[in-house]
N, C-alpha and C positions, 0 to 999 in steps of 0.2 A: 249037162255041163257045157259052161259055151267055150264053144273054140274059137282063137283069135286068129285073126287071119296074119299071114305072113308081112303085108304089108297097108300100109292106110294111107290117104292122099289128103290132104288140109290145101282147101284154096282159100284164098282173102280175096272177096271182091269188094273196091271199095264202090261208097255208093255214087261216081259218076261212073265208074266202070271201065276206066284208061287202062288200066293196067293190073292184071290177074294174078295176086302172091301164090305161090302152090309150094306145097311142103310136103315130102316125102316122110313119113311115120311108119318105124317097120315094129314088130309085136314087141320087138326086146324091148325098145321105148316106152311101149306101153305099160310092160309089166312094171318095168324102173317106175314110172308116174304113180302109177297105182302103189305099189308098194313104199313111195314117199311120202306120196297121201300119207298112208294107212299108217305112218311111219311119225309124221309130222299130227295128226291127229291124237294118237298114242300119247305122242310126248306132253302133248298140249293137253292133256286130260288126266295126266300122272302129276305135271307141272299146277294143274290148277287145282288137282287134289292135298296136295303136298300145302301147298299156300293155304289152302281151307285148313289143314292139319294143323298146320303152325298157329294160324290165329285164332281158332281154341287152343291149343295150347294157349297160349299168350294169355288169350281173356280168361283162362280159368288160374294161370299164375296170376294175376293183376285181382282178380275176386280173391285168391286164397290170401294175397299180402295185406289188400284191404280188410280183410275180416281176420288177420291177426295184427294190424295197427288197431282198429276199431276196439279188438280184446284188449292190447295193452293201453290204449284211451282208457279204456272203463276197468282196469287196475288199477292205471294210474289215478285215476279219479274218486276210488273208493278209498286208496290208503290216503288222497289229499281228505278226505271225511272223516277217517280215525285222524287224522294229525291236527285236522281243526276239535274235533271232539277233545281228542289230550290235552290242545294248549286252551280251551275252555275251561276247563278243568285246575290246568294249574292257574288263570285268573281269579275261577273262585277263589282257590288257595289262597291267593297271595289279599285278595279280598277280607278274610276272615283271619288271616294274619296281621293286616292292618288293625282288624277290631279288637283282635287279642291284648295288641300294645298300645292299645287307645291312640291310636292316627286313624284319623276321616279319610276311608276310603278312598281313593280318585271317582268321578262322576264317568264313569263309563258301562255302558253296557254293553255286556257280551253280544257280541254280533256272530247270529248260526245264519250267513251266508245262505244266499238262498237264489243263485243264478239262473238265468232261462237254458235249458239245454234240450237234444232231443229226447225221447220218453226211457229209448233203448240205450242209443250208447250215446256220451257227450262227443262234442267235436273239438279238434286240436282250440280251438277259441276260448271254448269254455272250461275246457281245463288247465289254458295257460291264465285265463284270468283266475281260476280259482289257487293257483300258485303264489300267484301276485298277491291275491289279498291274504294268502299266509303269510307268505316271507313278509309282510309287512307287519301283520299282528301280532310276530312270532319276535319281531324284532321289538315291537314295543313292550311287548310281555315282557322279554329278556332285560330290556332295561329298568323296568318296572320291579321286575325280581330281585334284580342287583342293588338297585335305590331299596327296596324292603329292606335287604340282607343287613346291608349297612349302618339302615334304621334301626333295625331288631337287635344287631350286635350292639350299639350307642343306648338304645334306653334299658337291654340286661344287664350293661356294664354298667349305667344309671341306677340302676335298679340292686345290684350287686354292690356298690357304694354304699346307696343308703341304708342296705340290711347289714354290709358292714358299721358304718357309724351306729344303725342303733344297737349293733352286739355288743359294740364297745362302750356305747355309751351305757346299757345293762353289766355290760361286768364292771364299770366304777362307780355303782349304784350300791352300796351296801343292802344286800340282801342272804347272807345265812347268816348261823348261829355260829360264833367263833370258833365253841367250844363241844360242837356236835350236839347239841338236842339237852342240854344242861337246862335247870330248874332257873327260874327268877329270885334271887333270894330276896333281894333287895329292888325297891321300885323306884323308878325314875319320879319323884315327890318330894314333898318333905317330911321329914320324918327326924326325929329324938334322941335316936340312940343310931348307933354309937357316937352321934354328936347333935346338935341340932341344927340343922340347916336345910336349903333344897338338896337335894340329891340329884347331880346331873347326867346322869348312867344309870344304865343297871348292874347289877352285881348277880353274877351268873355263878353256878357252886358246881365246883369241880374241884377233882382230886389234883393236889400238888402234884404237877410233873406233867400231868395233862396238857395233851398240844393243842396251842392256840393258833387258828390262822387266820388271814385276810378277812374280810367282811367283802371285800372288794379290791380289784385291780387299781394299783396306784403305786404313788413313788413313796417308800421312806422319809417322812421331814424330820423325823427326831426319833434315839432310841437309846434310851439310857437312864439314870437315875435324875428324879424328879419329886423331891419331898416325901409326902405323905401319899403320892402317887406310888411309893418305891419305882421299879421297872417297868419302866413304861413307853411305850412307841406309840408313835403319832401317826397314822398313813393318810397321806393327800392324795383324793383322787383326783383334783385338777380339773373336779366340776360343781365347787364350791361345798363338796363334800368333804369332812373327815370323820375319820373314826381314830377310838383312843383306845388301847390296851393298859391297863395297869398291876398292879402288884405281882408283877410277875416274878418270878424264878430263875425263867434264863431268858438272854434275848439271843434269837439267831439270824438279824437281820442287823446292816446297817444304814444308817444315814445317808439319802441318796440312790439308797438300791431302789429296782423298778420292783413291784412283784404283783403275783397275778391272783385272783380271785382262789381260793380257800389252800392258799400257799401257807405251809406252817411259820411260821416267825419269832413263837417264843414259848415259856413253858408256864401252867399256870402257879403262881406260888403267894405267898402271904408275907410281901415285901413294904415297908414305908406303913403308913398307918393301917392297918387292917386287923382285924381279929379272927380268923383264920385263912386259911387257904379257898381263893375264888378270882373269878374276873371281873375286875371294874372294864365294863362295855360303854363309853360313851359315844354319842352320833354325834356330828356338828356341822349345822348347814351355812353358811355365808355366816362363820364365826358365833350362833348363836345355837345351843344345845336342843335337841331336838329328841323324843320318848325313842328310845332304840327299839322298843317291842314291836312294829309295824315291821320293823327291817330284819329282824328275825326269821320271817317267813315266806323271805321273798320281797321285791320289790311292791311296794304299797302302790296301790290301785289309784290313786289321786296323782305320784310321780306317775305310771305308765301312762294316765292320760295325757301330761303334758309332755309328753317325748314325741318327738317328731314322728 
């Protein structure tokens, strides 16, 4: 163990040598020195460990933040992938709904986006530009949708029109049997008995009392007594179509009433010249008598061709 001495002498010679600094050092100085040192050294090697501590810490917080932006980068980037897959999807749509209602497609084709990015994860670059080119196509879609919806509403309601008109125009088409499913007695011809002359109806054989109804939708023009017609109603469909009931029994309609396809309106009976109880069935097209058996069973195949 070394032992200090009690006292130590420090001189300063300088180097021309006038004047000789001398400094007295007793052991307690000494120990103070050394134990500063050893003191100041200490500190200086906690202090530079502590700063080494910190900046790992630091750089391993700065890795951990970067590698959970990097993860929500590459979230964010996969649902912008499902969100361009969807709105592809509804393009088709709206594609093959344009064909359904016969409109010509728009000339575009779906764009699957195909940007440069790194292998692993995209960078904020590339997934703001993959945003952009959504919100853009997402807004053209959306209007595109809207213009369809529009369209599709205007040509069903089109469409819903002319299935209305041709319904209507079918129910004031004379097309059943007045009198349910009655025999022909008598032919739309000419014939002898019981007078001679053309015949411009048919005479359909039913029981007295037997209901008669519409042939077809239309107005009332006449109901009442009419010669050798006895009771008899006239109905105008108001598309250059009539039909005639005659010898009837009862009437249960008047002049001017609207009524609709196989509506009762009168009874059948053997009224004005007849020789027993039946219905005279006449057709009459732009005033000119027309064989009622075709209309019997339905709208005749030569009218449904020329219906719209």
């Amino acid at each position: 163990m070394i032992k200090l001495k009690e006292r130590y002498y420090i001189k300063i010679v300088p180097q021309r040598g006038e004047t000789v600094h001398r400094f007295e050092v007793t052991r307690k100085h000494v120990v103070s020195g050394i134990i500063s040192l050893g003191v100041a050294v200490v500190g200086s090697a906690a202090l530079s460990g502590t700063l080494m501590l910190r900046a790992h810490f630091a750089e391993s917080s700065f890795q951990h933040q970067a590698a959970q932006q990097s993860a929500a980068l590459a979230q964010i980037d996969r649902q912008t992938s499902q969100l361009r897959n969807q709105l592809q999807s509804v393009q088709r749509q709206n594609q093959e709904i344009q064909q359904l209602i016969g409109v010509k497609p728009h000339a575009r084709t779906l764009q699957r986006t195909s940007l440069v990015r790194a292998p692993q994860s995209p960078d904020l670059a590339d997934v703001r530009a993959n945003l952009n080119q959504l919100s853009v196509a997402s807004a053209a879609t959306a209007q595109e949708s809207n213009s369809i919806r529009s369209l599709t509403m205007r040509v069903l309601n089109m469409r819903h029109i002319a299935y209305l008109a041709r319904a209507r125009a079918l129910a004031a088409i004379p097309s059943i049997d007045p009198v349910d499913g009655a025999a022909v007695v008598g032919c739309f011809c000419y014939r002898t008995y019981p007078d001679v002359e053309f015949h411009k109806g048919v005479d359909l054989g039913a029981a007295s009392g037997q209901t008669v109804r519409a042939s077809a939708a239309g107005t009332i023009a006449s109901a009442g007594w009419d010669g050798a017609y006895g009771e008899k109603i006239v109905v105008d469909h108001g598309n250059g179509y009539q039909t005639w009931y005659a010898h009837l029994s009862e009437i249960d309609v008047q002049t001017g009433q609207a009524v609709y396809k196989g509506q009762s309106i009168g009874l059948v009976g053997a009224t004005g010249f007849a020789t027993g109880p039946h219905l005279h069935y006449q057709v009459m097209l732009n005033g000119t008598p027309v064989d009622p058996s075709p209309y019997l069973r339905g709208v005749p195949a030569n009218v449904l061709a020329s219906l719209p």
